[in-house]
N, C-alpha and C positions, 0 to 999 in steps of 0.2 A: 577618564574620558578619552576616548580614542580619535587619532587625527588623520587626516586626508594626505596622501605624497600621492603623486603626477607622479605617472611616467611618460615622457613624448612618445608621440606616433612611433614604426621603426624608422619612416621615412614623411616629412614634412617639406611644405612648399615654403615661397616667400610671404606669403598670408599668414601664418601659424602664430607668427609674435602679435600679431592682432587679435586672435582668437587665443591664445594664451591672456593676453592683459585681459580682455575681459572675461575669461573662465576667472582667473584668480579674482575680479573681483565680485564674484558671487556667490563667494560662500571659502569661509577660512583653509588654507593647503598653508603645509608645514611645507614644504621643500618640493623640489621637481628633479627629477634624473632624467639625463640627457643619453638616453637612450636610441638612438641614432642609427640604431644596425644595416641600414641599407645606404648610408651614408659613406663616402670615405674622408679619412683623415684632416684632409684639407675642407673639405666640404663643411666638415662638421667645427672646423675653424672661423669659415667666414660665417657659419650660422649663428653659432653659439653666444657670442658677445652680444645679442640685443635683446635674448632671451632671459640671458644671465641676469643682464639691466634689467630687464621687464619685473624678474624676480624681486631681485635686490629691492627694487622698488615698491615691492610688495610685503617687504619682511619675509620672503621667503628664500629658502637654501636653496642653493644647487648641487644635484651631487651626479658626480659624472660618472656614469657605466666603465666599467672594466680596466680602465685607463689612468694610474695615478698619476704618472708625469703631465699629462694631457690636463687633468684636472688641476694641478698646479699651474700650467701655463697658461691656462683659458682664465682661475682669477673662481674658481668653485671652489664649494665650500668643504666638499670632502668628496669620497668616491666610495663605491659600491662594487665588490669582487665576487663572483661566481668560485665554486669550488675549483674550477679550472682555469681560472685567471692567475694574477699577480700572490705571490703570497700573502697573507696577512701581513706580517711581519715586515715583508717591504715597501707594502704599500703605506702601511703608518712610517715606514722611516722616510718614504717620497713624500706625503701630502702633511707632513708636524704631528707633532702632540695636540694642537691644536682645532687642526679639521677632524670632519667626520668619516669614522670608517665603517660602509654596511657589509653583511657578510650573507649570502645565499648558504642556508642551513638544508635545504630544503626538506623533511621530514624528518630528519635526523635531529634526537637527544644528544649523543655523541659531539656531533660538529657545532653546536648549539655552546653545549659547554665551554666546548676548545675555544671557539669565535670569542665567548665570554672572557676566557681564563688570558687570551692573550688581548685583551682592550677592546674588542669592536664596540660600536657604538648602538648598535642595533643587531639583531639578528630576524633574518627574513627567512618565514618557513611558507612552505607551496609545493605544488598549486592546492588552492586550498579549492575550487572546483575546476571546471574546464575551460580551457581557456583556447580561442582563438590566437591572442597575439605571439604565442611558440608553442614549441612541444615540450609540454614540460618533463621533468626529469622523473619527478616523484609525484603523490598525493597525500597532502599534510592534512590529519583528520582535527576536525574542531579544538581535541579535549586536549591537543598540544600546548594551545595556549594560556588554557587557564593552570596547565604543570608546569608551564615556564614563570608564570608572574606569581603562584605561590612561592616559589622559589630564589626565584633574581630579579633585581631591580632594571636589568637593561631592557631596554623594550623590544619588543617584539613585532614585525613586521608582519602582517597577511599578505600575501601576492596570491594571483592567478583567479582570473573570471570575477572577479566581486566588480556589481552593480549597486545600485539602488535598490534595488529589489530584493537582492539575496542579501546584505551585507549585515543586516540585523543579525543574524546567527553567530555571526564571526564575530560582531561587536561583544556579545553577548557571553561567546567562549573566552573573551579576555584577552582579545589583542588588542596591543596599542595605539598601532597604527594601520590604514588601510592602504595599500599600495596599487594603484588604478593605473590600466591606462586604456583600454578600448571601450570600459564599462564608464567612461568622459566623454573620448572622442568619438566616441563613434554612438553613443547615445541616442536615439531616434528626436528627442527632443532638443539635442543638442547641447553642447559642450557646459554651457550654461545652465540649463534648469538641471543637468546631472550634476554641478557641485551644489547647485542651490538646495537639492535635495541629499546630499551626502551631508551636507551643511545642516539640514534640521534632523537627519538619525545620531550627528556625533552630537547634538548640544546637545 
């Protein structure tokens, strides 16, 4: 059964922790990434701590974009490296054995492996369609992920463009988890009835 991960806006207001508690509580999210990119540093200091809370309070993870010291000191649960971030390697020596480490695969078999062979916790391949919220790097074709899970046990992330509407196919190819964030917030129905409905494709 595949699960739902948040990603935030790149940039959100002082309403967003409102419109978060009640996205989460309409339908089950495994974790949220504080993905913040128009954000700076300090900014993304005074934001995060109510967010975090909002989570927490949900039973859900926080995992902070790009930033492992950052994500230790904010009090998250683990952090999420792009191939041109933090190394693997230091980012599990910054955030324990203990938190989660996600790794941007993004089509690549290769880096998939490696991400595995040195501990991440997930591996995220994309864009698996087109996506407004970046440009993305690559385009990860469906039948990735049903090669990943015959395979390895770690799960496998989708990113890039998945809605409610397309998200069946990817479920279907055998990822494990769905990794959202415009195909939420920016939903025409709003933030709400799109978990409510990611919520009846994962049961």
């Amino acid at each position: 059964m595949a699960e739902l991960y948040l990603l935030t806006p790149p940039r959100i207001d002082a309403h967003f922790a409102d419109t978060l508690a009640k996205t989460l509580k309409a339908g089950p999210v495994m974790a949220l990434q504080l993905r913040l990119k128009d954000h700076s540093v300090d900014e993304i200091r005074a934001l995060a701590p109510e967010l975090i809370d909002t989570c927490h309070q949900h039973g859900v993870s926080v995992i902070m974009n790009d930033d492992p010291a950052l994500a230790v000191e904010l009090g998250c649960d683990g952090v999420h490296i792009g191939q041109d971030d933090a190394s693997q390697r230091d980012a599990r020596a910054t955030v324990g054995p203990k938190a989660i480490v996600g790794v941007t695969c993004h089509d690549s078999r290769h880096l998939a492996m490696v991400a595995g062979e040195r501990g991440a916790d997930y591996v995220a391949f994309g864009s698996v369609y087109e996506t407004a919220t970046k440009t993305p790097k690559s385009s990860a074709p469906l039948e990735l992920f049903n090669w990943w899970r015959e395979l390895f046990e770690i799960p496998s992330v989708a990113i890039g463009g998945i809605t409610p509407d397309n998200a069946k196919p990817v479920i279907e190819a055998g990822a494990d988890v769905l990794a959202v964030s415009g195909g939420v917030w920016n939903w025409p129905d709003g933030p709400e009835s799109a978990c409510a409905a990611f919520s009846h494709l994962l049961d």
